[in-house]
DRENDRENKE-561973 format. One record per residue (C-alpha): residue in one letter; x, y, z. Coordinates in pm, 1 decimal. Example, Ala and Ser with C-alpha at 12.3 -4.5 7.8 and 13.67 -1.06 7.14 Angstrom:
> A,1230.0,-450.0,780.0
> S,1367.0,-106.0,714.0
//
This chain:
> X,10080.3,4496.3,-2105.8
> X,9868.1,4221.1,-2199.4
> X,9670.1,4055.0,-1904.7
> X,9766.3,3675.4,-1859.0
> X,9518.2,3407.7,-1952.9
> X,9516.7,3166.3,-1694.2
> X,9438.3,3421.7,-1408.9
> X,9104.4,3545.7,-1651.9
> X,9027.2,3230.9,-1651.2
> X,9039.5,3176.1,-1261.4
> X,8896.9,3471.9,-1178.5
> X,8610.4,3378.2,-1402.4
> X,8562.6,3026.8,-1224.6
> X,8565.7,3209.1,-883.4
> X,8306.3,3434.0,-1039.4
> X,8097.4,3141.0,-1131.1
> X,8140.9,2973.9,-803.0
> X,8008.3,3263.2,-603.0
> X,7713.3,3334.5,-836.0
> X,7666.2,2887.3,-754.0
> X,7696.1,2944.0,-378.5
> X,7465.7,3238.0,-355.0
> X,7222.0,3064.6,-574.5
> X,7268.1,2749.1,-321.7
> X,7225.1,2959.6,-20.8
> X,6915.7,3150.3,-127.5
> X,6802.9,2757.5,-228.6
> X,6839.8,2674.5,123.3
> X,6745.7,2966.5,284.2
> X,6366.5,2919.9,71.9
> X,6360.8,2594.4,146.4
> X,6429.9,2649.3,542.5
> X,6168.6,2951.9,502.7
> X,5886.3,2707.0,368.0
> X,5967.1,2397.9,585.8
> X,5929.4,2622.7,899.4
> X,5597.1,2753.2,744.9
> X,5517.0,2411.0,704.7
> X,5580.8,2326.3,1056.4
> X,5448.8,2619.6,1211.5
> X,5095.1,2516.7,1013.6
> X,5160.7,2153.5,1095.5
> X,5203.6,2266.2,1477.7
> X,4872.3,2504.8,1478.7
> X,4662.8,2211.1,1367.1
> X,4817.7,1940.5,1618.8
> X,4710.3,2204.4,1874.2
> X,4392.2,2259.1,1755.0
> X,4339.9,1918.1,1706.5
> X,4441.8,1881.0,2075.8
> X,4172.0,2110.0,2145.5
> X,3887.1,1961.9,1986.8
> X,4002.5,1591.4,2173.0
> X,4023.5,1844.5,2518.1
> X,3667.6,1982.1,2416.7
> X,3523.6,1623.7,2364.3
> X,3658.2,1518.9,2640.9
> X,3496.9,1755.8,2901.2
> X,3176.4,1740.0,2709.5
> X,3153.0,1370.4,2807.8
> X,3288.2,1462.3,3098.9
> X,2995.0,1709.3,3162.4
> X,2696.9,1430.5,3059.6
> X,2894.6,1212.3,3353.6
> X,2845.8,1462.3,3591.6
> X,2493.4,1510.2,3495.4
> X,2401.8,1177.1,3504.5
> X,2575.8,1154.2,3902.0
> X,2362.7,1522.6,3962.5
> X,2018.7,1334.3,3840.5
> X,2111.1,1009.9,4027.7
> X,2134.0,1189.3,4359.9
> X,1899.5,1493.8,4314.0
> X,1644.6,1352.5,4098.4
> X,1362.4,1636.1,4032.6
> X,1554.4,1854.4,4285.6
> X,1831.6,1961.3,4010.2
> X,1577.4,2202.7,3861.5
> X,1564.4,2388.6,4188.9
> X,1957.7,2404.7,4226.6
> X,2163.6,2718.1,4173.7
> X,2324.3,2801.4,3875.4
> X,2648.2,2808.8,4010.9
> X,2624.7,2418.7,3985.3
> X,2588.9,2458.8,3613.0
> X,2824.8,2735.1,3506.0
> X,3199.5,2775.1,3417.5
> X,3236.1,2365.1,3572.7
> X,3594.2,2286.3,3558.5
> X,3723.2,1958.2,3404.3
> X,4076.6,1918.2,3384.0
> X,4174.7,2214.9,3189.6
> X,3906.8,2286.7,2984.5
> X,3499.9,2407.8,3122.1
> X,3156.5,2337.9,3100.3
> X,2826.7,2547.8,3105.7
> X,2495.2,2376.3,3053.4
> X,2268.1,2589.7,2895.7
> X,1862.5,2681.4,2928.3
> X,1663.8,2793.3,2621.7
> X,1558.3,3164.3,2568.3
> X,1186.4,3134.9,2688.1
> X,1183.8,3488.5,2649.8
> X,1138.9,3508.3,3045.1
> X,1398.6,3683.2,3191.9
> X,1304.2,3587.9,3553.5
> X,1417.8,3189.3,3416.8
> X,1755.9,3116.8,3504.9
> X,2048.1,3081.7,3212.0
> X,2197.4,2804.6,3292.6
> X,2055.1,2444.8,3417.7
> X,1861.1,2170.9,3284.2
> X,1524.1,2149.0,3121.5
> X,1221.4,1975.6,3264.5
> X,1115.5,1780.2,2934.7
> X,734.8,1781.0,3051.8
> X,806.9,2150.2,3075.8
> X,707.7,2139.6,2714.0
> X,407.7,2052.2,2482.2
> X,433.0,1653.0,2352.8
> X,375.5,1648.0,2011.7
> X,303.1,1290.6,2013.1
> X,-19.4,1336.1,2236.6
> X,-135.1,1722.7,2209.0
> X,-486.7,1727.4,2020.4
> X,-565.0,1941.3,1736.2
> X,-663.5,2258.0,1993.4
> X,-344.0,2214.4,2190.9
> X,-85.2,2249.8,1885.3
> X,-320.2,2555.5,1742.9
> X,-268.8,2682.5,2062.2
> X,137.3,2734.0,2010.5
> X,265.7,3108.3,1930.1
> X,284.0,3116.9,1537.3
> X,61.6,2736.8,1441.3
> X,-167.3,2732.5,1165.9
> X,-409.8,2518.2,1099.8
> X,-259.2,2303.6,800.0
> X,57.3,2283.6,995.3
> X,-155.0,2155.8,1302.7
> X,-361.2,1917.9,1150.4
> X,-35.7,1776.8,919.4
> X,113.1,1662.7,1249.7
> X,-230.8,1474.6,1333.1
> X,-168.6,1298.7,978.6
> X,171.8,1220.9,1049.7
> X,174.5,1033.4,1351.5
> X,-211.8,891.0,1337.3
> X,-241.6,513.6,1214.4
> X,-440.2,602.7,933.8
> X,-458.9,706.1,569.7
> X,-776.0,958.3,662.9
> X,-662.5,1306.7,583.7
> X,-728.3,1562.5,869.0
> X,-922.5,1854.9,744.5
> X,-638.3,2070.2,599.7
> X,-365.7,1846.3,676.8
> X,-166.9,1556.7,470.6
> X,-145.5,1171.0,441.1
> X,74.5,980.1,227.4
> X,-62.4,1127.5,-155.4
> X,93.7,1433.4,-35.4
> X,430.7,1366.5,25.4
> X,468.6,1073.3,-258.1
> X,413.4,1360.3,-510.8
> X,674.3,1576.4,-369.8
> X,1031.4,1546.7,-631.7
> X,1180.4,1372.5,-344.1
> X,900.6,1184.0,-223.1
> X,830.2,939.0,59.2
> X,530.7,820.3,268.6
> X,329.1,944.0,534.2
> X,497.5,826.5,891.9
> X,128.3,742.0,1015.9
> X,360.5,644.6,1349.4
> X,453.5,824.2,1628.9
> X,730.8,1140.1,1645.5
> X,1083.3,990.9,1747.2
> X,1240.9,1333.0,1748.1
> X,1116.4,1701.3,1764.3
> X,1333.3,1770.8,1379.2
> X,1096.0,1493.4,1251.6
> X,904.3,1766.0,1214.0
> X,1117.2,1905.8,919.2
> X,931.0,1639.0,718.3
> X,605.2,1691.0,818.5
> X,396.3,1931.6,539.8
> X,463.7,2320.2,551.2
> X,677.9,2299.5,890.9
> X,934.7,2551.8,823.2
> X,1352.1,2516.3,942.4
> X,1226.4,2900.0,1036.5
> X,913.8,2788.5,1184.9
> X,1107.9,2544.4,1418.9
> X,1415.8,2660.9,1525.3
> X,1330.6,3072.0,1480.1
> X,1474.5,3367.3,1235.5
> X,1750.1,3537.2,1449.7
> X,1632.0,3808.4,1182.6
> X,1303.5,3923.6,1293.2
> X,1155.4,4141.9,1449.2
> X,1244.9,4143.8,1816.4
> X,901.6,4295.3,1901.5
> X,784.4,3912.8,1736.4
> X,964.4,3697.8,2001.5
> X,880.5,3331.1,1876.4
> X,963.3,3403.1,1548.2
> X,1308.3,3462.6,1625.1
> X,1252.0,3226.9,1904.2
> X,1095.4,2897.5,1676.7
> X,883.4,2682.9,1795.7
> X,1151.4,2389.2,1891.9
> X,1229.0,2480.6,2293.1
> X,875.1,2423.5,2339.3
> X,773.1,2090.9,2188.4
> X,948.5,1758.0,2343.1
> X,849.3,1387.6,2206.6
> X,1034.9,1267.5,2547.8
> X,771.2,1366.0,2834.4
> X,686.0,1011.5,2996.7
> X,597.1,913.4,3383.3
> X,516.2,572.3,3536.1
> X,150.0,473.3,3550.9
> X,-6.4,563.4,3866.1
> X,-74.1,192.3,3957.6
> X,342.6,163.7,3987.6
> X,571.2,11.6,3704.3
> X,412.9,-355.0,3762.0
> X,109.4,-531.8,3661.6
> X,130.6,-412.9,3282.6
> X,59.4,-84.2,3366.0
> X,167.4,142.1,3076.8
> X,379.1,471.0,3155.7
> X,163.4,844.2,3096.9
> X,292.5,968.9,2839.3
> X,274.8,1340.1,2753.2
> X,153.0,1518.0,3113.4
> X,225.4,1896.2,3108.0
> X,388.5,1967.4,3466.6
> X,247.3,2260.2,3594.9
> X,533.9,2336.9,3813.6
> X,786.9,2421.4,3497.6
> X,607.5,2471.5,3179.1
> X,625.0,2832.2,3057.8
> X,345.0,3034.0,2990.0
> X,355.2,2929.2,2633.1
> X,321.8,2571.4,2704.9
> X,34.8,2607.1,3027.9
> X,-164.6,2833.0,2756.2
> X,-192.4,2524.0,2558.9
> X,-396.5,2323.3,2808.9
> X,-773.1,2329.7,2716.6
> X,-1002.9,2529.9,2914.5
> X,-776.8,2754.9,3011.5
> X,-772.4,3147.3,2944.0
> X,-529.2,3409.0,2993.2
> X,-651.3,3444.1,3348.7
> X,-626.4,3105.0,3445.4
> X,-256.5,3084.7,3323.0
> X,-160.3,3405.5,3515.6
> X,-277.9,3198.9,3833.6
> X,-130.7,2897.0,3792.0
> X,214.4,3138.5,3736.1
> X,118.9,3270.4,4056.1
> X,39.2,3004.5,4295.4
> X,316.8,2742.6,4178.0
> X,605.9,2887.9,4346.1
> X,639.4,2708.8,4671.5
> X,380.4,2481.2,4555.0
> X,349.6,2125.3,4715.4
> X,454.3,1910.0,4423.4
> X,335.0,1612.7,4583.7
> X,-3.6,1755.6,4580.3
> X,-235.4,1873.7,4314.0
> X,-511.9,2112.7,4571.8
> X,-303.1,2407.4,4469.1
> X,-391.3,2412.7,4122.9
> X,-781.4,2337.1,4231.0
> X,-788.9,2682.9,4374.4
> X,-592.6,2827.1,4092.3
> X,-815.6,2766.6,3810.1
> X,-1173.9,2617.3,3986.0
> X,-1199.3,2221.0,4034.4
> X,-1412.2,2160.2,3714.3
> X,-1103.3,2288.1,3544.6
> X,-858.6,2140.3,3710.4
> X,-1095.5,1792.3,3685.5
> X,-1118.3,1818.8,3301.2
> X,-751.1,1861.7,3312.6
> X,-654.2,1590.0,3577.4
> X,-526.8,1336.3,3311.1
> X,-309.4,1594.6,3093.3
> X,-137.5,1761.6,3381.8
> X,129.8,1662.5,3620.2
> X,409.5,1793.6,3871.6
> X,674.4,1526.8,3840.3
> X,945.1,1545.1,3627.6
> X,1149.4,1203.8,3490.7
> X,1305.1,1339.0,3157.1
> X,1576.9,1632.4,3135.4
> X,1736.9,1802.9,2875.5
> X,2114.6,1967.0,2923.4
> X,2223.9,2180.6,2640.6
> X,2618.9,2125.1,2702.3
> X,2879.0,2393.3,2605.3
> X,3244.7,2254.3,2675.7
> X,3536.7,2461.8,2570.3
> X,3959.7,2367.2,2593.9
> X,4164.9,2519.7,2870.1
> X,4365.5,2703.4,2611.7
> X,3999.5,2816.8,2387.2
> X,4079.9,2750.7,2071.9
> X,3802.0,2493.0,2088.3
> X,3468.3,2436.9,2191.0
> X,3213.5,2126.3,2162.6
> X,2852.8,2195.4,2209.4
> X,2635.8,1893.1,2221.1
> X,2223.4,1863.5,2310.7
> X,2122.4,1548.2,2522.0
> X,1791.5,1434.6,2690.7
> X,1848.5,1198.8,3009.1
> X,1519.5,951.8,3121.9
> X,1550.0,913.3,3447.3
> X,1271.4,633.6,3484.8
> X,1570.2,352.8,3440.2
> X,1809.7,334.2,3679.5
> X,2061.3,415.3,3669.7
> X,1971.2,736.1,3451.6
> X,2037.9,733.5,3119.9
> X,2113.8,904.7,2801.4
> X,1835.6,870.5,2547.7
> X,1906.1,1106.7,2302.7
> X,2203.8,1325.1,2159.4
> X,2287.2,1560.6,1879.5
> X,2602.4,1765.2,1817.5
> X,2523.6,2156.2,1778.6
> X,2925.1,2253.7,1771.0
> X,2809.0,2355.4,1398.9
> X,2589.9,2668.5,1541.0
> X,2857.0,2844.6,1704.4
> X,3010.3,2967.1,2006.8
> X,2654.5,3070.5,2183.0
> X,2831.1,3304.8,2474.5
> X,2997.1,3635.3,2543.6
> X,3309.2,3521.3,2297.1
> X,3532.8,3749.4,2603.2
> X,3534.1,3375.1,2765.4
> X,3724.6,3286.6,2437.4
> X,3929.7,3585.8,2464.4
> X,4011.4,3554.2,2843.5
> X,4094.6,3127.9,2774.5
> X,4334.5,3195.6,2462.9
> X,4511.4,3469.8,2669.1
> X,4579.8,3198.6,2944.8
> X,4317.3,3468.2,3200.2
> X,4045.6,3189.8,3232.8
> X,3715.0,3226.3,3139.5
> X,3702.4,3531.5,3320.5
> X,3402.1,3638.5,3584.8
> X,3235.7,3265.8,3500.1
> X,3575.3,3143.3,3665.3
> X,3485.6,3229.0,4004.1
> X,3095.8,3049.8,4013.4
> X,3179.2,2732.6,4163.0
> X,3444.3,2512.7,4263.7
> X,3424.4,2114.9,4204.9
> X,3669.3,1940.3,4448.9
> X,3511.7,1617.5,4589.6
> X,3134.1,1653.6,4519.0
> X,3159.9,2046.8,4470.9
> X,3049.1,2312.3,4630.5
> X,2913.8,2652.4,4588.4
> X,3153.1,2944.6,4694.0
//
């Protein structure tokens, strides 16, 4: 029986037309597939950028609130517990603010920084820089070149010949430091000198360390005759009441002994009085020293670590606060987000799992003015 030719033909057509649809579908179904991957990418970065505008946003928020701390408590914020400077909630998101690794572990790990806590490389002679863990002498007398007024080169050091034959050259400051990384173009100061070698040996502690937690170009108090009269502020006074041992062991005169006393006798010392540190280290000492030593403290530097509420991002920003104007203000700032998430990354963990930053969450409570729990 021979098979009729139009029903070949339509069951041919309805062949085609499922092979079309199933072709179509698949189409669609791809299609649906990479728009939702699209979306779900587009919705990951809208909530990371949400984040980062979060993180910002309690990092200013954290400067604010150290500026109102510094109004208030003046020098009496280096004295406050850390619970005033840890896990700080702001809206959503947290705050720490974050000390240097002095490699004292008796120093607290979070607060603010005394700026004449540190050596001013602006006004530190020859012996005073040579007196820093790790100096040498070119590097020492380089600085001297740098920020003197002169073309004279310092025995070992470098004026402007130096640097104008260098295959990116430029000249000699020959003006004071503005920052403490204007050091990066001063002759043979290494990014490893400076800021450390995370690297080395722990038994070597400031060359993991660097040299940068120690040197400030901020340190400045009003003249002693009062802020009239054309006095000119003092500029580069070590204050005895803050400076680690690194930093006191710079002060001429002084030996190892000397600096173990001073460490001794500070705590609970009088700051508004000097006699202490007369019977510390002898008053011929203390008299050669009277005009490079201080305890007052006007500049502060917060190392702020803000995160989101939800983790996925973090700001961390460096900023030094004079507190000689008033109100107190913001002198300097520089974004370290770049070097990473500095703490236990659990905090991260416990945020992105919707725990909070776990133990750091139960430090302190801010609620009109704050308070410690």
């Amino acid at each position: 029986m021979s098979r009729n030719p139009r029903s070949a033909i339509r069951e041919t057509r309805r062949g085609t037309i499922l092979i079309v649809t199933m072709l179509v579908i698949f189409t669609l179904a791809g299609m649906v597939l990479v728009f939702c991957s699209g979306m779900r990418v587009e919705a990951i970065s809208a909530a990371n950028r949400a984040a980062e505008i979060q993180a910002a946003a309690v990092e200013r928020g954290a400067e604010q609130y150290l500026l109102a701390m510094l109004s208030q408590e003046g020098s009496a914020i280096l004295t406050m517990p850390e619970e005033y400077f840890a896990a700080i909630p702001v809206g959503e998101g947290y705050f720490w603010l974050l000390r240097p690794n002095w490699n004292d572990d008796t120093l607290p790990v979070f607060g603010v920084v005394d700026e004449a806590a540190k050596l001013n490389i602006n006004t530190a002679s020859y012996d005073m820089l040579m007196a820093l863990p790790n100096m040498t002498d070119d590097v020492a007398a380089a600085i001297i070149d740098w920020r003197d007024a002169d073309d004279t080169v310092y025995a070992g050091g470098a004026e402007s010949d130096y640097y104008l034959s260098l295959p990116e050259p430029y000249h000699c400051k020959n003006a004071p430091f503005e920052t403490v990384e204007e050091l990066l173009l001063v002759r043979n100061v290494t990014r490893r000198l400076l800021y450390g070698d995370e690297t080395a040996n722990a038994g070597d502690p400031w060359t993991r360390l660097g040299l940068h937690e120690l040197l400030t170009v901020y340190s400045r108090e009003p003249a002693s005759g009062g802020s009239g009269g054309g006095n000119q502020p003092s500029r580069g006074r070590i204050n005895l009441l803050t400076a680690p041992r690194e930093v006191l062991a710079c002060l001429p005169g002084l030996d190892s002994t000397d600096v173990d006393r001073l460490l001794q006798l500070r705590n609970g010392a009088d700051s508004s009085s000097m006699a202490w540190v007369a019977e510390a280290i002898g008053g011929r000492k203390y008299a050669a020293l009277a005009s490079r030593i201080t305890a007052q403290s006007y500049q502060y530097t917060a190392d702020i670590l803000a995160v989101s509420g939800n983790g996925r991002a973090f700001k961390r920003c460096r900023v030094v606060v004079d507190t000689m104007s008033s109100p107190p203000r913001i002198v300097y700032r520089r974004d370290l987000s770049a070097h990473g998430w500095p703490m236990d990354p659990e905090i991260l963990t416990g945020l992105r799992s919707g725990q909070g930053p776990g133990a750091w969450a139960s430090l302190v409570t801010v609620a009109g003015g704050g308070g410690v729990k």
